[in-house]
PLY file of the C-alpha trace (Angstrom):
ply
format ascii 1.0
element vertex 185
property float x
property float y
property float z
element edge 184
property int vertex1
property int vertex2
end_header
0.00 0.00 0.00
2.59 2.40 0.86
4.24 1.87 -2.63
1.85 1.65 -4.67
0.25 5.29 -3.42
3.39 6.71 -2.06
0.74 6.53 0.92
2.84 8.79 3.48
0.29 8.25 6.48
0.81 3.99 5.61
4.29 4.70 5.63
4.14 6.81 9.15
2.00 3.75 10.36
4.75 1.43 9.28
7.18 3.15 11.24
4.87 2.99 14.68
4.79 -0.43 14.51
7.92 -1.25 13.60
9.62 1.47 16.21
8.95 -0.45 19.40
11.03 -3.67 18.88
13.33 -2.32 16.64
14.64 0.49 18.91
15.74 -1.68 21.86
17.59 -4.18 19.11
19.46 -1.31 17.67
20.10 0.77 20.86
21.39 -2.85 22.30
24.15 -2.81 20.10
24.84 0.71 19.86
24.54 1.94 23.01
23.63 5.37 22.51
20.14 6.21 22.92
20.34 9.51 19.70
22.83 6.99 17.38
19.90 4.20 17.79
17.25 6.54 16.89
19.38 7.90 13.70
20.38 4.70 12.87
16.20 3.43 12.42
15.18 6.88 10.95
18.07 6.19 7.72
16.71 2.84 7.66
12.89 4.02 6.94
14.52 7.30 4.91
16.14 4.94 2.82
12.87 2.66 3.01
10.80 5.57 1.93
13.20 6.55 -0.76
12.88 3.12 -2.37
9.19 3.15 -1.54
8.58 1.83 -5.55
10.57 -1.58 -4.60
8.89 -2.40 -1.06
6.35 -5.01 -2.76
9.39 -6.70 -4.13
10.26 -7.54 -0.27
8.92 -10.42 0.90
9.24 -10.20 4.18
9.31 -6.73 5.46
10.16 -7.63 8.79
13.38 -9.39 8.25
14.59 -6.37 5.63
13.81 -3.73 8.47
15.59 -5.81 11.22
18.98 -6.32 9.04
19.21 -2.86 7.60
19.15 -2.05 10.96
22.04 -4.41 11.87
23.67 -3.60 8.82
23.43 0.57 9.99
24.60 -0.47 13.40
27.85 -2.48 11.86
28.44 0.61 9.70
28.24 3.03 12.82
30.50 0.37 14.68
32.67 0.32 11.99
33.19 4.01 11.68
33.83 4.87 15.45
35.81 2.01 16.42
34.01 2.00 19.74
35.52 0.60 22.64
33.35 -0.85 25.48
35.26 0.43 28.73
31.75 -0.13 30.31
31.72 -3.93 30.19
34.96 -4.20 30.95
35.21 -1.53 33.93
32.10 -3.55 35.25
33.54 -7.18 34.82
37.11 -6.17 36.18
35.19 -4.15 39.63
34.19 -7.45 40.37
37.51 -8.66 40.16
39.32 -6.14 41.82
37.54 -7.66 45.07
40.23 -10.83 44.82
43.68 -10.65 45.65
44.73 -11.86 42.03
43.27 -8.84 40.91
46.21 -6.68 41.70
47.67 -8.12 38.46
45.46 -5.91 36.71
46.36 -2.32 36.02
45.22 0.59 33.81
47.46 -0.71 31.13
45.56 -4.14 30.80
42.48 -2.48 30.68
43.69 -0.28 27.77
44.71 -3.79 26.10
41.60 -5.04 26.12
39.96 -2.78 25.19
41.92 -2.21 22.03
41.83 -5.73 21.29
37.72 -5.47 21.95
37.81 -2.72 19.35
39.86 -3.95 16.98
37.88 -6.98 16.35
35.66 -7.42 12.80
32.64 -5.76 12.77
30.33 -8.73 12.87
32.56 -10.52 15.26
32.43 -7.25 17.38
28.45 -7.15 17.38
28.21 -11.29 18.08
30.96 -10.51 20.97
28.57 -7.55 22.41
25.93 -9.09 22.31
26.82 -12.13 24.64
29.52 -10.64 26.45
27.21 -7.17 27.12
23.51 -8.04 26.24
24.09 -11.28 28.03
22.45 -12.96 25.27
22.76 -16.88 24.83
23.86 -18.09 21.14
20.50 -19.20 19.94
18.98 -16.22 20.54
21.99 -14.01 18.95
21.58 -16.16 15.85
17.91 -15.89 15.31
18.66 -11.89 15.97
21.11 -11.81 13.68
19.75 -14.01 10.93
22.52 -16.90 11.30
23.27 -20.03 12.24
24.31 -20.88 15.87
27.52 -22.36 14.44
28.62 -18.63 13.40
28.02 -17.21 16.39
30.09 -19.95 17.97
33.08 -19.46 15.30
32.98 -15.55 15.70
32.71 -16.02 19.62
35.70 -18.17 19.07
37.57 -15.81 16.70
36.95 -12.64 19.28
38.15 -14.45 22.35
41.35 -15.96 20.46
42.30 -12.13 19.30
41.73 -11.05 22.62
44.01 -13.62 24.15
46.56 -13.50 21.49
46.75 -9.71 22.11
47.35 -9.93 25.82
49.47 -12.99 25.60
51.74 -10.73 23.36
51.33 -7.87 25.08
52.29 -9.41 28.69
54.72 -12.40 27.83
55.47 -12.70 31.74
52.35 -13.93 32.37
52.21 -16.26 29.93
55.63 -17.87 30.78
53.89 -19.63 33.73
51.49 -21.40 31.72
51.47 -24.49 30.20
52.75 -24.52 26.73
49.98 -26.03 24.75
47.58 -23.33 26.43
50.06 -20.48 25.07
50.83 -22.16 21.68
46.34 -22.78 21.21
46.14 -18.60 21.26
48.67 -17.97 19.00
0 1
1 2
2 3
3 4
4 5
5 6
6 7
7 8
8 9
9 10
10 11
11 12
12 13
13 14
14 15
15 16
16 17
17 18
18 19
19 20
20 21
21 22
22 23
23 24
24 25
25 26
26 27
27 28
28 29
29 30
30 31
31 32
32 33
33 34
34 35
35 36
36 37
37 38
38 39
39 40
40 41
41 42
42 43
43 44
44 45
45 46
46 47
47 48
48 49
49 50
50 51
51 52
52 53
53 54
54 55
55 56
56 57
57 58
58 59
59 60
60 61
61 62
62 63
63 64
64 65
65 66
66 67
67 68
68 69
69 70
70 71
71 72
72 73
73 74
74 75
75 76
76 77
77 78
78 79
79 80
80 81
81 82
82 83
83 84
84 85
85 86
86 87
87 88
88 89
89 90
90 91
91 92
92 93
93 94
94 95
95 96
96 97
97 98
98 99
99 100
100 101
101 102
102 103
103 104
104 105
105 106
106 107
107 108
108 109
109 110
110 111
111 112
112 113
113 114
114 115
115 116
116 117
117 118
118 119
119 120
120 121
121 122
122 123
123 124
124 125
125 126
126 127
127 128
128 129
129 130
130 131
131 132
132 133
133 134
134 135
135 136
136 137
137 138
138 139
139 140
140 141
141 142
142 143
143 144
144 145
145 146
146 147
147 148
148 149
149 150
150 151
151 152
152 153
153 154
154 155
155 156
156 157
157 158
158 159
159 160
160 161
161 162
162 163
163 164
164 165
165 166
166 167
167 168
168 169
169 170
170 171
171 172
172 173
173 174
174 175
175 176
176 177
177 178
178 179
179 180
180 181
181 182
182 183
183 184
């Protein structure tokens, strides 16, 4: 309908119902309440400007839900965020034990660089388990891919992340077994 009038109020309508689940998805992975909101207004601009091909779609849902992911890679990929927040949180908690005194400022920064230099898709699979707390099925059917690839990319971002600190802090690594090193590297 909203094609084949250029029916502006359909299109409007469209956006209402869409709005409420796609908003917490987006913001989820972005983490910015005004970058979320941009992201799903480009997504229906660009919908709106390509109004003629939207009966073409077959199922609207599914197109909405990945151009979102796709504008949330692309924003991702352009700011090179880095999540201090999960990490500040998760290494509080450790700070409580005495082994925590191992970890400094500078290991922070290291993870975090190695957190942000991962792939984008790898980064958004790695957010949202390690941040969103999601389990793998559910990232998959979010995503629009099989369990298996959120496995692999869970399995690529925690190798980079080891391999950077295990390079960046060799005397910590010497007291480990071999075969644990050599697996990271």
């Amino acid at each position: 309908m909203v094609a084949e009038k250029d029916d502006q109020a359909a299109f409007n309508e469209l956006f209402r119902h869409f709005f409420p689940g796609l908003f917490p998805f987006v913001f989820a992975i972005v983490k910015d309440r005004q970058r979320a909101e941009e992201i799903i207004h480009d997504v229906f601009l660009k919908l709106w400007e390509n109004r003629k091909m939207l009966a073409a779609i077959e199922n609207i849902s599914s197109y909405i839900f990945i151009a979102s992911k796709n504008g949330c890679m692309n924003f991702m990929r352009k700011k090179k965020l880095v999540f201090t927040d999960v990490i500040e949180d998760e290494l509080t908690y450790t700070m409580a034990t005495p082994e925590s005194k191992l970890v400094s400022a500078e290991n922070i920064r290291l993870i975090q660089e190695a957190i942000g230099s991962l792939p984008p898709k790898c980064l958004l699979v790695f957010r949202l388990v390690k941040e969103e707390q999601l389990k793998y099925s559910e990232v998959a059917r979010l995503l629009n891919i099989s369990v298996k690839t959120v496995e692999t990319q869970m399995m690529i971002a925690n190798k980079r992340i080891a391999t950077a600190l295990f390079e960046a802090l060799p005397e910590y690594t010497s007291s480990m077994p071999s075969k644990a090193r050599t697996g990271y590297r």
